[in-house]
N, C-alpha and C positions, 0 to 999 in steps of 0.2 A: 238755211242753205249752207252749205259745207264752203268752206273757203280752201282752195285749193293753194298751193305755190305757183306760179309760173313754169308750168310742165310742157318743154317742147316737144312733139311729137311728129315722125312720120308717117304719112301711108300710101303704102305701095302696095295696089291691084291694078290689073290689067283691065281691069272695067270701067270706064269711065265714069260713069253714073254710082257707081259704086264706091269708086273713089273719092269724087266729090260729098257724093250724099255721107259718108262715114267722115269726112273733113269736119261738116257742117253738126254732124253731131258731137264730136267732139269738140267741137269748137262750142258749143251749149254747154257740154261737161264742163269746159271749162281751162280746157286744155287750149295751148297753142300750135297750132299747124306748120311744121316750117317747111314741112316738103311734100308735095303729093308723083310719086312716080309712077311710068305706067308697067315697069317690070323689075326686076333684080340690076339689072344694065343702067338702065334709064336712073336707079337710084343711085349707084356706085358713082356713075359721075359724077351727079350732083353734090355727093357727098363729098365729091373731092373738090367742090367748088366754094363752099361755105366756111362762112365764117366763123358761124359757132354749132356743131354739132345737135342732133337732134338727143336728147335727152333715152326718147324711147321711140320701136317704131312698132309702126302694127304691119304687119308681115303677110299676105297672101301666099299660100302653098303654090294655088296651081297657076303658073303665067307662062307664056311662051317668052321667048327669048334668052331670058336668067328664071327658072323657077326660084322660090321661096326657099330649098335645101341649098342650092345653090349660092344664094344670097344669102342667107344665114353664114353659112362658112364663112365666105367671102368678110361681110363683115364684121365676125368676130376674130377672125385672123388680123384686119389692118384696123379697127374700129372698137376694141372689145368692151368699152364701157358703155355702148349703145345696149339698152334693152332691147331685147325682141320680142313682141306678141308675136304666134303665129296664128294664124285661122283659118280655118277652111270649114267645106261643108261635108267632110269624112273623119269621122271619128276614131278611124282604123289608119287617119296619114297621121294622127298627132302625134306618134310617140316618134316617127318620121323627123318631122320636124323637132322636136327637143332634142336627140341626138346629132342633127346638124348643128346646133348653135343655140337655136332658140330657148330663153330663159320661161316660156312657158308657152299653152297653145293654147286657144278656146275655138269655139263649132260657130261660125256664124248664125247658126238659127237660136245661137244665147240670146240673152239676156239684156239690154242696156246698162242695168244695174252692175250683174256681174263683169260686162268689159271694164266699166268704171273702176269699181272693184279691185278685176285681177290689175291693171294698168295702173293706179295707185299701190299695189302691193309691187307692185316689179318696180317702180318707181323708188321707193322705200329700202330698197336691198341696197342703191350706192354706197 
């Protein structure tokens, strides 16, 4: 089994189920969960609530309120050491999302392996 560091992470979808279940699996990886939000908005707060930053977050494109482009800006203007996953299930919004901020994207219907993966390589770059 791979031994990981103490990797905090956020994640923010607008789906609950979706959010939780993706918590629960990184929390298996191995990963620590510090924030689960349910938009762009609902994250920016919180982020201005903590105490110790989330290391990296996994990022949903499409959410009402603050989408994913949104919140990428957003948090690499006041936030910039925060890694961004972005993800979605369009592989025509990815390049979308890298030009707002995000330091990389993946397609939801990936992989386990590969989010692990890219999510320890974006880790790696501080």
């Amino acid at each position: 089994m791979d031994i990981i560091p103490l990797i905090t992470i956020a994640v923010v979808d607008d789906h609950k189920y979706v959010r939780e279940g993706m918590g629960d699996i990184l929390l298996l990886m191995g990963f620590q969960v510090t924030i689960k939000a349910a938009n762009g908005k609902d994250f920016l707060e919180q982020l201005s609530k903590v105490e110790s930053l989330p290391d990296l977050c996994l990022l949903d494109l499409n959410m009402p309120v603050m989408d994913g482009i949104e919140t990428a800006k957003a948090v690499k203007m006041q936030w910039p050491d925060i890694k961004i996953l972005g993800y979605t299930f369009n592989s025509q919004e990815t390049e979308k999302m890298i030009e707002s901020g995000a330091d990389a994207c993946v397609l939801k219907c990936g992989d386990t392996p590969e989010l692990k993966r890219t999510l320890l390589e974006l880790y790696s770059r501080k």
